[in-house]
Residue frames relative to the residue before (quaternion, step in Angstrom):
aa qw qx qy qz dx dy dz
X 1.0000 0.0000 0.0000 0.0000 0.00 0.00 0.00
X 0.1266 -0.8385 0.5068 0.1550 3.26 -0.79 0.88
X 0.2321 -0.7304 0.5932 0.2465 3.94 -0.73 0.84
X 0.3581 -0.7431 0.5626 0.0555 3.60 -1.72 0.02
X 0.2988 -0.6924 0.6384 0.1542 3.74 -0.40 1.30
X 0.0139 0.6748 -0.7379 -0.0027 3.52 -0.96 0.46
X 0.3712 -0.7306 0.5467 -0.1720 3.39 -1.10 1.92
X 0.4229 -0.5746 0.6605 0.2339 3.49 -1.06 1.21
X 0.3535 -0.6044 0.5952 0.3943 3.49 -1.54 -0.19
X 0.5424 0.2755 -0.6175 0.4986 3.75 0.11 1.60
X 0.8090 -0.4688 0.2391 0.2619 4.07 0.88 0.35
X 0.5729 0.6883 -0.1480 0.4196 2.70 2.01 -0.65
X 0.6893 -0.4988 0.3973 0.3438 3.86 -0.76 1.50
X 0.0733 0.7108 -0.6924 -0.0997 3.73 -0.82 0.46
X 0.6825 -0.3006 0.1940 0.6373 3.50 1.17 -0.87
X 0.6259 -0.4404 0.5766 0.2861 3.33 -2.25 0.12
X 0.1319 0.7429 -0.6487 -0.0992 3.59 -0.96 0.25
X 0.4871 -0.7065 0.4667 0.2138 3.04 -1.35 0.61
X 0.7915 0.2286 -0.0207 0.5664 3.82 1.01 -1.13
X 0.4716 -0.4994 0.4833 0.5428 4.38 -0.51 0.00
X 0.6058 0.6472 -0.3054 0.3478 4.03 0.64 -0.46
X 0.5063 0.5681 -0.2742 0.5881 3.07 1.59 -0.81
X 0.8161 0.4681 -0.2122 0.2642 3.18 0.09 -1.67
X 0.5995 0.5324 -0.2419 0.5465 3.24 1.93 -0.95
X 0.5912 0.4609 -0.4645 0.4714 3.73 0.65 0.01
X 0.6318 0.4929 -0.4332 0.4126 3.46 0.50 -0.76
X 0.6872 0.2958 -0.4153 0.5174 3.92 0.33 -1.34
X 0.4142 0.6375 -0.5455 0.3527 3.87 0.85 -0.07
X 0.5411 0.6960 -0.0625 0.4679 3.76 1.33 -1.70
X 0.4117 -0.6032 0.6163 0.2948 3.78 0.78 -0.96
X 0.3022 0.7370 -0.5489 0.2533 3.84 1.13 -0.24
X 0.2619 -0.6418 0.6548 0.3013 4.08 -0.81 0.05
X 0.0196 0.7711 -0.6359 0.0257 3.63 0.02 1.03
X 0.3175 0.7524 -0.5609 -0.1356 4.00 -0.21 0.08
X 0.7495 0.4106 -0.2735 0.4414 3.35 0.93 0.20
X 0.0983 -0.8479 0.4822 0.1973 3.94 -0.50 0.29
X 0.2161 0.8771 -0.4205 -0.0849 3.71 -0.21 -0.22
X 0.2302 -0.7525 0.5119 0.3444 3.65 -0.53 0.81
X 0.5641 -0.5692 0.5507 0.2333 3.14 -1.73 0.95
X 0.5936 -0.5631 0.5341 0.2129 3.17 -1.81 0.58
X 0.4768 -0.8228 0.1630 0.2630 3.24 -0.74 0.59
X 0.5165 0.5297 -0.5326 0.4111 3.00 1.96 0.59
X 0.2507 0.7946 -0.4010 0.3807 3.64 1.66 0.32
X 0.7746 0.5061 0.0110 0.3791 3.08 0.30 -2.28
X 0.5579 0.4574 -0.3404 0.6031 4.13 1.72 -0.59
X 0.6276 0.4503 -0.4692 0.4280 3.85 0.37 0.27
X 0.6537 0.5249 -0.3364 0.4288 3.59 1.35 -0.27
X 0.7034 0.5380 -0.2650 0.3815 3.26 1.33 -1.72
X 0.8717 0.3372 -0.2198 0.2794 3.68 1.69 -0.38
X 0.2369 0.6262 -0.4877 0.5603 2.89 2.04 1.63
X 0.3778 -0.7564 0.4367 0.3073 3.80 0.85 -0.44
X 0.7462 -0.0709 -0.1872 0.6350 3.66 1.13 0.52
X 0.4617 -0.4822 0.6499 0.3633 3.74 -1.61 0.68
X 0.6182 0.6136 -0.4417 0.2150 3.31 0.21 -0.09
X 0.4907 0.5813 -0.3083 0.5711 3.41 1.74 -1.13
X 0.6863 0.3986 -0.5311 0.2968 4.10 0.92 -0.17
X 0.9296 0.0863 -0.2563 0.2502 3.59 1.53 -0.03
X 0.6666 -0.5479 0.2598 0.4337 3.55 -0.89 1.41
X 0.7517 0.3883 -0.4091 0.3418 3.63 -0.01 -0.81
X 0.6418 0.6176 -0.3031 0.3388 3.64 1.21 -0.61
């Protein structure tokens, strides 16, 4: 499973996503997404053991 860092355009964390659907609802949202990147997978175990990227963001 791959997760996703999604990046302000100064670098800064907007949120975790889990699927490209996610990521499209947010810029869907007005989110400033300019940057996507998929996390590594010792990255990506800090997500699978909260039980959703989502819990990384509040507006979602």
């Amino acid at each position: 499973m791959t997760f996703y860092t999604c990046l302000d355009d100064k670098g800064s964390v907007i949120a975790r996503c889990q699927t490209q659907e996610e990521i499209a609802v947010l810029k869907r949202m007005g989110r400033p997404i300019a940057q996507v990147r998929a996390m590594k997978d010792q990255e990506a175990v800090v997500c699978s053991l909260t039980g959703s990227p989502s819990d990384y963001n509040d507006e979602y």
